[in-house]
Backbone as a ProteinNet text record, in pm:
[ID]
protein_1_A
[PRIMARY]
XXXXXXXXXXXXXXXXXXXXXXXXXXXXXXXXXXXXXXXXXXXXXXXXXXXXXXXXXXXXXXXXXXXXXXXXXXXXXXXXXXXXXXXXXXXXXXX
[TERTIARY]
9121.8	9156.1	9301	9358.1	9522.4	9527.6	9654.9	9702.7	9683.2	9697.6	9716	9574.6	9489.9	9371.5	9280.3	9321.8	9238.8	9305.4	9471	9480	9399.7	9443.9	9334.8	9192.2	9110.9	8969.2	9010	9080.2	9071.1	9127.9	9213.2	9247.6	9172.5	9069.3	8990.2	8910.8	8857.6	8772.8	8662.9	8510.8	8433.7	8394.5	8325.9	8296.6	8175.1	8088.9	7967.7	7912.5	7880.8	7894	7722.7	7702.6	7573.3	7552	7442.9	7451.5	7406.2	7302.1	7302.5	7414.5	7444.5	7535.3	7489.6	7402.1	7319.7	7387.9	7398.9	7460.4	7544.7	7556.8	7631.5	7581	7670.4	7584	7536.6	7543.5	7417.9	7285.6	7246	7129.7	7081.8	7178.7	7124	7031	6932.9	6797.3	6880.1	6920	6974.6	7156.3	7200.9	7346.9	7383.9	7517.9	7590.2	7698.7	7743.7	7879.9	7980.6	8085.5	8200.2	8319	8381.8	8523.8	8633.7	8739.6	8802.1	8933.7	9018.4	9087.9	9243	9368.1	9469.4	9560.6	9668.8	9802.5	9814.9	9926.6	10012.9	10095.5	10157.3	10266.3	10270	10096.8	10091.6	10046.8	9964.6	9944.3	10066.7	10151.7	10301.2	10398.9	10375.5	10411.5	10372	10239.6	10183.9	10227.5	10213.1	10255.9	10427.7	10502.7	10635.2	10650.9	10563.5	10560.9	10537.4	10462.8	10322.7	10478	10542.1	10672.8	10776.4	10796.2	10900.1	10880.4	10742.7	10721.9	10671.9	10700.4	10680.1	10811.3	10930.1	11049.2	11104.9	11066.6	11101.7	11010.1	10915.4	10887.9	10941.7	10983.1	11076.8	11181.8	11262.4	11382.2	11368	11271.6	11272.1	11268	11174	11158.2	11262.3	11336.2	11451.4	11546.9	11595.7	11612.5	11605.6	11487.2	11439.6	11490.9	11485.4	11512.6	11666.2	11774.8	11914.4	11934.1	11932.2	11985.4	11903.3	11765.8	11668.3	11706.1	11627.9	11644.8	11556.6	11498.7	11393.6	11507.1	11503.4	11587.1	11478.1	11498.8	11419.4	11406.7	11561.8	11578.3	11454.4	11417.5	11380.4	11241.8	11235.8	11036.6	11022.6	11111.8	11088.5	11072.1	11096	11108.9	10978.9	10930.8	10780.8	10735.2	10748.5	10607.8	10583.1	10746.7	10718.5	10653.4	10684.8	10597.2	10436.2	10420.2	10271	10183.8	10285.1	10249.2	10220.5	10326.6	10312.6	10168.3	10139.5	10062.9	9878.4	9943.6	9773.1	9761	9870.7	9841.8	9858.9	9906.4	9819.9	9720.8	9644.3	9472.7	9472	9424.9	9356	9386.9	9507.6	9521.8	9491.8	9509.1	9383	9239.6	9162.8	9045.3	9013.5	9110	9068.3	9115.4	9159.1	9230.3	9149.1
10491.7	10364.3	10372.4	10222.7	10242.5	10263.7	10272.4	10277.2	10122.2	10024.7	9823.9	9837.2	9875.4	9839.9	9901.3	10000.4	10064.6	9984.8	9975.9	9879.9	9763.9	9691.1	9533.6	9537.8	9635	9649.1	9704.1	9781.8	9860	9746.9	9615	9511	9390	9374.7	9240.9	9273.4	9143.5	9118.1	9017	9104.1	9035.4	8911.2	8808.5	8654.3	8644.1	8601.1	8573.4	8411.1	8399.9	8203.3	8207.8	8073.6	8044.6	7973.9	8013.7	7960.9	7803.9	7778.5	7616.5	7552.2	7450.3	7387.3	7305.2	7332.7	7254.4	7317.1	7328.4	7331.6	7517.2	7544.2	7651.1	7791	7891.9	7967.5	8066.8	8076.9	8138.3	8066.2	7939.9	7879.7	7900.8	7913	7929.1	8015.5	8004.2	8098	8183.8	8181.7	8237.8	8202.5	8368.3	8373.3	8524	8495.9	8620.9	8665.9	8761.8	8828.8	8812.9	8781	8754.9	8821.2	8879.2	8912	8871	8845	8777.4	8868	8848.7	8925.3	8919.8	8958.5	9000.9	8932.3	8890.9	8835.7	8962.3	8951.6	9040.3	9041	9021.1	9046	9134.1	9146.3	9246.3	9359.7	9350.9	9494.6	9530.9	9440.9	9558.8	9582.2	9520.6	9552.4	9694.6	9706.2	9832.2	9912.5	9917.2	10013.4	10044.4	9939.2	9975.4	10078	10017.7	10130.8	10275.6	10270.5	10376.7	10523.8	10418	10458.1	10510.5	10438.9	10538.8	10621.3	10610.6	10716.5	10870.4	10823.1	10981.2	10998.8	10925	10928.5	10992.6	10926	10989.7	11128.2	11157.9	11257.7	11398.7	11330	11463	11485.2	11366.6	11363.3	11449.5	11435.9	11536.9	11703.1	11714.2	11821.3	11878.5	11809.6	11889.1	11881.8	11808	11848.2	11981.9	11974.7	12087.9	12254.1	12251.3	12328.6	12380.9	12253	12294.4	12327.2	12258.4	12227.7	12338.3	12343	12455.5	12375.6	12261.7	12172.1	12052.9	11980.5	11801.7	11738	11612.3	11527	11409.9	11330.7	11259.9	11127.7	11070.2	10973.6	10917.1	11050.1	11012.8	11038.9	11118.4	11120.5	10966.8	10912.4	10777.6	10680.1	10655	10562.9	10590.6	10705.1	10768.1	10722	10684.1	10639.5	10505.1	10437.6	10291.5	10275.3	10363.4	10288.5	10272.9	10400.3	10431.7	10265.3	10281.7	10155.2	10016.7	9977	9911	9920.2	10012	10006.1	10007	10061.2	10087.7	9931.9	9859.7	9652.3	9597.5	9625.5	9568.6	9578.8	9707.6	9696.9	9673.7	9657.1	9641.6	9454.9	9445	9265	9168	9262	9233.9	9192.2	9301.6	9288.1	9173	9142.4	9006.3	8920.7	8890.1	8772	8690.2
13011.8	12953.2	12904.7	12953.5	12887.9	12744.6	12714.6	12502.2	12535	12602.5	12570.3	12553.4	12642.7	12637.6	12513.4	12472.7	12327.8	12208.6	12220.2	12085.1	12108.7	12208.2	12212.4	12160.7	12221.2	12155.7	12048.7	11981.2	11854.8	11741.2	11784.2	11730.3	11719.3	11775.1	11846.6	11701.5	11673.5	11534.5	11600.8	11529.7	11542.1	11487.2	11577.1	11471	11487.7	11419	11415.6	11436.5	11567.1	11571.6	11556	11583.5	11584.9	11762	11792.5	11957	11936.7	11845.7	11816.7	11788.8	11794.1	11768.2	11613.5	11517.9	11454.2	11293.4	11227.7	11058.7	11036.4	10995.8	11007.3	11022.9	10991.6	11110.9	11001.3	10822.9	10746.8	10743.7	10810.2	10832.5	10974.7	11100.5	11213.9	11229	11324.3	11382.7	11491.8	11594.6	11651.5	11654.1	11637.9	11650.8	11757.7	11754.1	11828.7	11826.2	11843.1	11770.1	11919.4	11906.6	11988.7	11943.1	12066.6	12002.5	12019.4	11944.9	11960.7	11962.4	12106.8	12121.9	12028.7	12015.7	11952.1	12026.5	11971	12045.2	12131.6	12225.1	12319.7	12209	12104.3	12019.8	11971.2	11860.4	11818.1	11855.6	11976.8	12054.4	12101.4	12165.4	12215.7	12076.2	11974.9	11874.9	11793.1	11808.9	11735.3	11858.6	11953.4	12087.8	12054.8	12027.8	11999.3	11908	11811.3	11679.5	11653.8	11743.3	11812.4	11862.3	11983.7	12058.2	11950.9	11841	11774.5	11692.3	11664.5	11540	11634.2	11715.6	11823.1	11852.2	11820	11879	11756	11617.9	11459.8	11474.5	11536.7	11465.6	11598.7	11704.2	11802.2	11739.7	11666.8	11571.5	11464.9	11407.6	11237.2	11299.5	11416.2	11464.1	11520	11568.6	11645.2	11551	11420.8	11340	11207.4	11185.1	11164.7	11229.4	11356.3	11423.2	11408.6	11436.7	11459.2	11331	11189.2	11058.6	10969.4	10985.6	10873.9	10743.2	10767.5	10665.2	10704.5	10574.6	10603.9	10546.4	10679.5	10695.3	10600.4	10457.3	10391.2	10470.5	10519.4	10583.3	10709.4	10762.9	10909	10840.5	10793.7	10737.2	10643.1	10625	10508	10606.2	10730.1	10831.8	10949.2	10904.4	10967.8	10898.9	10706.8	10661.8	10680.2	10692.1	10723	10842.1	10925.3	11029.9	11064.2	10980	10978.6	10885.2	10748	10677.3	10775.1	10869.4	10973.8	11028.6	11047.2	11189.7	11124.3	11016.6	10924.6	10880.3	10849.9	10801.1	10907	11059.6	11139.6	11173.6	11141	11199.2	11089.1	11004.3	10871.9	10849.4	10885.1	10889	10995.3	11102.6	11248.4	11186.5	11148	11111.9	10998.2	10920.1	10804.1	10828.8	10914.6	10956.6	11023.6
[MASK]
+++++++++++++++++++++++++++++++++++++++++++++++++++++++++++++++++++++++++++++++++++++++++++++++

């Protein structure tokens, strides 16, 4: 399975409809769960994200290596992105 195709399912939020069309769906007799898929924005968005924080973290590393020293800059821009990517699933899902 692709990385598009695991964020999309790993982004998609379940809804709970009612198959009647008759008063809402904590009174319906029969219902069913649907998913409802994610923009393309934010899946190539979290994929972008996904892309540099593997790009920040070859950076700190090869850093590391030449200098024998933590670069704060580039680990502070790893946590943003992580922050990113943890409030898009988490804002995927309540939304």
């Amino acid at each position: 399975m692709s990385l598009v195709k695991w964020l999309e399912k790993a982004l998609a939020k379940t809804v709970i409809v009612s198959i009647e069309d008759e008063g809402p769906v904590k009174y319906a007799k029969e219902t069913k769960k649907i998913q409802v898929p994610p923009g393309p924005a934010l899946v190539y968005g979290v994929l972008l994200a996904i892309v540099f924080f593997i790009g920040l973290l070859i950076l700190e590393i090869a850093y590391l290596t030449v200098f024998r020293q933590f670069e704060q800059n580039i680990f502070n821009a790893m946590e943003w992105i992580v922050v990113f990517i943890l409030g898009a699933f988490f804002g995927a899902k309540a939304s």
